[in-house]
N, C-alpha and C positions, 0 to 999 in steps of 0.2 A: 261339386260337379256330380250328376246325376248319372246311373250308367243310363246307355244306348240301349234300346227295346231290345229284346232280344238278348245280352249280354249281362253276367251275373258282374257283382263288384262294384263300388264306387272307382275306381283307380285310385284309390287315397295312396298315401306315400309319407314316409320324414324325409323331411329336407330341410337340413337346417341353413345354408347359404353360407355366406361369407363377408366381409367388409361393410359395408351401408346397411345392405339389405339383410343382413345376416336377422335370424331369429330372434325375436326380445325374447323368449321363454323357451331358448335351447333346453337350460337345465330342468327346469320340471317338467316340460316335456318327454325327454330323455327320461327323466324318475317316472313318469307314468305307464311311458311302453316298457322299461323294462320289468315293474311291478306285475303291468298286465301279462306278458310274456311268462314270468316265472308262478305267478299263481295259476295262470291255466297249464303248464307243464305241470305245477304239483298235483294241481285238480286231477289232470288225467296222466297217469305217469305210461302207461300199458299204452297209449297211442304208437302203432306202427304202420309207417308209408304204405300206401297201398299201388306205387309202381315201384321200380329198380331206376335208381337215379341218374341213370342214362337216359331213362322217359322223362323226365324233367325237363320242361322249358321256360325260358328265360325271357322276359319280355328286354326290346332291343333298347338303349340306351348309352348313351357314351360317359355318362357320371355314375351310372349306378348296375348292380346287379343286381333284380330280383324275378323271382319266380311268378309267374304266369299263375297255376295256380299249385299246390300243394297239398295233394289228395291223402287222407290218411284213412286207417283202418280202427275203428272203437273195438275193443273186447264188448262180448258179449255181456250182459249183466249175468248174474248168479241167480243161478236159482235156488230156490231151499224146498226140502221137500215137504211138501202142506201149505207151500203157498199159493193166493191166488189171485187172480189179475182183476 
């Protein structure tokens, strides 16, 4: 599903289900977000939220919580002296 003109994001989501329909590739799925997950937190460890988590919003849902969207702040790169761009 494609976003809407105007609108950042595909709305992608995990959903694994349940009973019939449940997921054929719960577990390696499951092993790839959280792979993805932990190597970009190592990649950038210095990543800090760039609101107070009371500005946080929650897109509406009756199975699931997640956030709208989740703004963070990059450190600045290092400079060295004698470098040049």
């Amino acid at each position: 599903m494609s976003a809407a003109p105007g609108s950042s994001g595909t709305r992608s989501h995990l959903s694994w289900s349940t009973g019939p329909h449940a997921c054929p590739a719960r577990m390696p799925a499951l092993v790839i977000a959280e792979t993805a997950i932990g190597r970009l937190l190592d990649a950038l460890p210095e990543m800090d939220p760039a609101c107070p988590q009371e500005d946080l919003v929650h897109r509406p849902g009756p199975f699931h919580r997640a956030l709208v969207h989740l703004p963070v702040l990059f450190p600045a790169p290092a400079h060295t002296e004698g470098a040049t761009a």
